[in-house]
N, C-alpha and C positions, 0 to 999 in steps of 0.2 A: 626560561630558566637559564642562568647564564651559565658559561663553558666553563665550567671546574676542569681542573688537570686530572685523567681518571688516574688510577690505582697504579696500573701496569704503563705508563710515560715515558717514565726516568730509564736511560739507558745506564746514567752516571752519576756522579755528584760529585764537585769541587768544594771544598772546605780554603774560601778565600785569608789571603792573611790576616792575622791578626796581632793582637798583644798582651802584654798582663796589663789590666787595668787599677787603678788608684785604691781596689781594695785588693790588690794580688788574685787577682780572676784573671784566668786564662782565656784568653777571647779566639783563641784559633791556631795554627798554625804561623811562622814568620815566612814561609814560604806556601802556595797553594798546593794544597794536595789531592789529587785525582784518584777516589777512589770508583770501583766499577761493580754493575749490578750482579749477585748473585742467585741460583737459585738453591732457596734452602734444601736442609737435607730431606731425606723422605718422613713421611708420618712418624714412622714408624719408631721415630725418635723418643716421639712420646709414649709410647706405646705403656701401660700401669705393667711394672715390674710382677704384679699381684696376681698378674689373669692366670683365670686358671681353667684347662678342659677338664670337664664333669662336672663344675661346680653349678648348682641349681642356681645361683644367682648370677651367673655368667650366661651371656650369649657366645655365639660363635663369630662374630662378626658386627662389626660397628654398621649403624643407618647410614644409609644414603644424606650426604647433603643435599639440603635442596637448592634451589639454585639462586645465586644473588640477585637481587628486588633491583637492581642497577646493571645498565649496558657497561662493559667491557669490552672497549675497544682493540683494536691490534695494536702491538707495542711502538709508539711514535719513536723511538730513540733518541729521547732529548737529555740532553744534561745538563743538571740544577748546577747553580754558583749558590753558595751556601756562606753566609758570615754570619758566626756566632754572635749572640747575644748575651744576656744575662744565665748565669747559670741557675734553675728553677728548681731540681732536688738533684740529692745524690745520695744513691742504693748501693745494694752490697754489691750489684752487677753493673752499673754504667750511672754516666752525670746526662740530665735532658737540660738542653739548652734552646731558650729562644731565639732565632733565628730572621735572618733577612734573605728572602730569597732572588733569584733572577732567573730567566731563558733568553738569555743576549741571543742566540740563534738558532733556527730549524723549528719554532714555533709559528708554525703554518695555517695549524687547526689553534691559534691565538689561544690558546687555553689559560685559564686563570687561578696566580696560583694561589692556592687558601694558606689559611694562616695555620702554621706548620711548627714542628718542634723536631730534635734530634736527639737520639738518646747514645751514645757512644760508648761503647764496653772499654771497662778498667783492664787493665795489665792484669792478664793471664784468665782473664774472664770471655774470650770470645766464645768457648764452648755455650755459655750462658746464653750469651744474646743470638747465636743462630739458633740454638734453640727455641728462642723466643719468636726469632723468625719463620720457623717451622708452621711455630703455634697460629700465626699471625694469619698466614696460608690458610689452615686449617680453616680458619674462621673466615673468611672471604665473604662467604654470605651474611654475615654479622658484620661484618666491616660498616662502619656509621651508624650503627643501629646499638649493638651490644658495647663495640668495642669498637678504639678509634681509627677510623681509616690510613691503611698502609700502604706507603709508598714505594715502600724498595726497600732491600738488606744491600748492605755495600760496604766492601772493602779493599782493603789497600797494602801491600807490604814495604815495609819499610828497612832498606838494610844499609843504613849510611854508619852506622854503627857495631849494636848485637839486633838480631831481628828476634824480639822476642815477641814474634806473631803478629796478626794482622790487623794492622786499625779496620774497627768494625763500628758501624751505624744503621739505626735503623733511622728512616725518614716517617714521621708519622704527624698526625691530624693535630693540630692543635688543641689542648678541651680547657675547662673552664676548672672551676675553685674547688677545692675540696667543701666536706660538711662543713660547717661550724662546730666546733667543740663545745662543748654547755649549753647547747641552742637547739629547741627542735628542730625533727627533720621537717623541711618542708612537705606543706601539702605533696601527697603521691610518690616522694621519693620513696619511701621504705616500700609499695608498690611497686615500681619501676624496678629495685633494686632484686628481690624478689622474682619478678620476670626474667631480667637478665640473667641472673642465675639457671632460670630454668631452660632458657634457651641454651645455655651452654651443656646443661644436661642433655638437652636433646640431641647434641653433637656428642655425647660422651667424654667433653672435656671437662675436668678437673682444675680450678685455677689454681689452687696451691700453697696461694700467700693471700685467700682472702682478706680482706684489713682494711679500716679507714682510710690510711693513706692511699690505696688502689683505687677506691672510689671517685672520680670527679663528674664537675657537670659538663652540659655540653655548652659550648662558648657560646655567649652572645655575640651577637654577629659575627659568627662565625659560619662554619659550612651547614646548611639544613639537614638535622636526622632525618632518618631513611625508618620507615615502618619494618618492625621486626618481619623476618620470614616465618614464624612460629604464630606469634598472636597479633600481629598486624597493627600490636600498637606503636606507638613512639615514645620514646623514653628520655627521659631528662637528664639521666645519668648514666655513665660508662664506664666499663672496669679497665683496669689499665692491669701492667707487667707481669708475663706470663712467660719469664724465664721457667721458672717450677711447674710450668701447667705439666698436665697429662693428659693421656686418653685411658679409656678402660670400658674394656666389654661385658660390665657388670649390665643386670638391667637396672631400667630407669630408677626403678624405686630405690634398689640400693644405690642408687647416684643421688636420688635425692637426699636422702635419710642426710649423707656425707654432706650436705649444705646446708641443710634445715639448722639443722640443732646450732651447730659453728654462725652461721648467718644473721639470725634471731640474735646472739648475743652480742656481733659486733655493732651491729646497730639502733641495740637497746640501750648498747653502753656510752652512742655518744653527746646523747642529749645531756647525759651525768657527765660529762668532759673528761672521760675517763678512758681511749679506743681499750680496746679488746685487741693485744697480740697474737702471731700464732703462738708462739709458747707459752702464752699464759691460760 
């Protein structure tokens, strides 16, 4: 199996220069910028505003993780060279850019790095994305399996001017297309889709903004899914952005219920090329 860069590597990440290119896309900074790794905040961030002591559908206390299906190494202390690529979407909370990466030096254990994406919080949005970062931890043992393997939270302050907070990135797995709109789902997706959801229940997280757009595949030639820790299978599809996730110490069942009903119609809805919002 060849030497992928594990999870926990990156000590840092450089975001190399760059330019507006020929359609006014900002490819990176004109000078490189040194942002540095952190660690997010506690769980407890997420924590469901809702829980409640006494209530019959609460527990006291969130399950045990169980442990991730992947070795994790001790932290190598390496730092990514990062140049932006094409910009691929932009959310209420940050733009995901394709990326070219490098380890010009201290790559000892030669590790190889997979094809990779950035997501970078907007002006006045970092609360969001360490959030997200939180979430991200959270999910460790779903990392490549549910949801796409993470690299690192990192950032950087910047006060040449007004500092209005901190450039924030997270460094993440690269995944593949979303559904087709008007098009069946492929064989097993609405399975797979399904599954991961309940995997997430079993962690007691909440993603928040389920939606077509959250859904992608996992890349061809890209890095190899990892077998769920829950049903041991592999999945072909991955949830993505969980700025909005939550946790909550309801039981399982009332965690399902919150996915079923919502779930069923976004993925009913997209063979009719129609997705299902959350506000709608």
């Amino acid at each position: 199996m060849e030497n992928y860069l594990p999870i926990n590597a990156l000590s840092a990440a450089i975001l190399v220069s760059g330019k507006i290119d020929s359609k006014e896309q900002w490819t990176g900074p004109k000078i490189p910028v040194v942002l540095y790794r952190q660690d997010p905040p506690p769980a407890n961030i997420l924590d469901d505003a809702y829980t409640r002591e006494g209530d019959p559908d609460y527990t006291d206390s969130y399950p045990p993780c169980p442990s991730p299906l992947f070795e994790i190494p001790s932290p190598a202390g390496l730092t990514l060279h990062i140049s932006l690529g094409k910009l691929i979407s932009e959310g209420r909370t940050g733009m995901i850019y394709e990326c070219e990466c490098a380890i010009p030096h201290g790559n000892e254990m030669d590790y190889k790095i997979p094809p990779m994406v950035i997501k970078i919080a907007k002006q006045f949005r970092t609360k969001d994305i360490t959030k997200e970062a939180t979430a991200y931890e959270c999910m460790t043992c779903i990392q490549g399996s549910v949801v796409p393997r993470c690299y690192g939270f990192f950032q950087a302050r910047m006060f040449d001017y007004f500092d209005f907070g901190p450039v924030s990135l997270l460094v993440l797995e690269k995944l593949g297309n979303l559904f087709e709109l008007g098009e069946p789902l492929p064989n097993g997706a609405m399975t797979d889709m399904k599954d991961a959801c309940s995997d997430l229940m079993n962690l007691r997280i909440i993603h928040g903004d389920l939606r077509w757009a959250n859904m992608l595949s996992v890349l061809e030639g890209g890095l190899p899914s990892l077998p769920s820790p829950f049903t041991g299978k592999t999945y072909g599809w991955r949830l993505i952005d969980f700025d909005r996730a939550e946790r909550t110490t309801q039981n399982l069942p009332c965690v399902q219920r919150s996915y079923d009903e919502y779930l069923n119609r976004v993925l009913e809805s997209i063979p009719w090329g129609d997705p299902v919002e959350p506000w709608d």
